[in-house]
N, C-alpha and C positions, 0 to 999 in steps of 0.2 A: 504494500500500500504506500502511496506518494503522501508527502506531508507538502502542504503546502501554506508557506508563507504569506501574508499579506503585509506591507510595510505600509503607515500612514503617512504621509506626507502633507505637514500643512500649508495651505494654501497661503500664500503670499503675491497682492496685485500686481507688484512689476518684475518679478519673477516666471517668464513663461517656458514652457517646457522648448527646446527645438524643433525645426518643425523635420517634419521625414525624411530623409531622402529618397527621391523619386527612385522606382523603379529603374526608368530608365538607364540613370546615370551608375546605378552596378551591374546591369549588363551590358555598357559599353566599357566598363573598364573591364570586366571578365572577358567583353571579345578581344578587346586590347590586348590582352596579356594573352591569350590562345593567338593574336597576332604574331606579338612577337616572338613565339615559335612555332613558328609553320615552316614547316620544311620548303624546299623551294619547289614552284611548280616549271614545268616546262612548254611554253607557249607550241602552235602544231608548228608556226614559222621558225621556232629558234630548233623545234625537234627535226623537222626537214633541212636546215642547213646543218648540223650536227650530222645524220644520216650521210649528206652530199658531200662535206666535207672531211668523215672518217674522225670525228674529234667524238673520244671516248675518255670519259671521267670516273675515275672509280669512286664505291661509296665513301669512303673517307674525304676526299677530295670536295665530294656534295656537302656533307657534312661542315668542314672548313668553311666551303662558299656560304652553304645555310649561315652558321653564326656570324662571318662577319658582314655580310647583307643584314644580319639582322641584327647586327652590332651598329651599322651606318646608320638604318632607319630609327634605331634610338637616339642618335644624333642631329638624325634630322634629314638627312641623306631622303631623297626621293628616285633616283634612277642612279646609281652606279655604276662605272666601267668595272667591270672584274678581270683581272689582267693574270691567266695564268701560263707556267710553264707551255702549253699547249694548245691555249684558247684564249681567247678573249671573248669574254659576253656581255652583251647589254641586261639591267636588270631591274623591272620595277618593284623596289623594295614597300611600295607600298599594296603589292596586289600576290608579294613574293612570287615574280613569275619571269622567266628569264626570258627575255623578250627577243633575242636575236643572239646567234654566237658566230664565229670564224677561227677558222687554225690563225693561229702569231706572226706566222709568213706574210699573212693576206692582210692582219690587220695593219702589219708597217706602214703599209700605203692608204689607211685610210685616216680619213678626218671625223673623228666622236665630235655629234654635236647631240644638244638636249639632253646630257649627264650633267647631274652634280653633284658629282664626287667618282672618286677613284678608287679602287683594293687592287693593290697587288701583293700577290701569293706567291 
């Protein structure tokens, strides 16, 4: 059997309780935080030039990219270049979804515009 307590508390005019916090506002910090770790997704575009291009990452390597994409977007980071040994990818740290990739070779000659910010691995 449960005992339960009743505490009185007396009432006093300019003393008022707080008032609730909305619903909402702790299920957007509960998604927030399932945000920030979400594994990375892989766009059909960035999974066809990977295919095209032969660029393979193992899971550890994901792993790596996951945290710090979602190391940058705690900073504020919204699209990243991620710059590795054997790729380079574009990445929207806010949707965590790799939006475009190319071998290292191809990327020399190109110009990243609408990142900001940069990981290199």
């Amino acid at each position: 059997m449960n005992k339960i307590t009743i505490q009185h508390v007396p009432f006093h005019p300019n003393l008022r309780p707080a008032p609730p916090t909305p619903r909402t506002e702790k299920q957007s910090f509960l998604e927030h935080l399932q945000q920030a770790h979400q594994e990375l997704k892989i766009s059909k575009h960035a999974s066809e030039r990977m295919q095209e291009r032969n660029i393979e990452i193992s899971d550890e390597q994901w792993r790596e990219v996951t945290e710090k994409v979602n190391e940058a977007r705690e900073k504020g980071v919204k699209q990243p270049l991620v710059i590795m040994d054997q790729a380079a990818l574009i990445v929207s740290a806010k949707n965590a979804t790799v939006i475009t990739a190319m071998d290292r070779l191809e990327s020399k000659s190109q110009l990243f515009t609408n990142i900001d910010g940069t990981i290199v691995l």
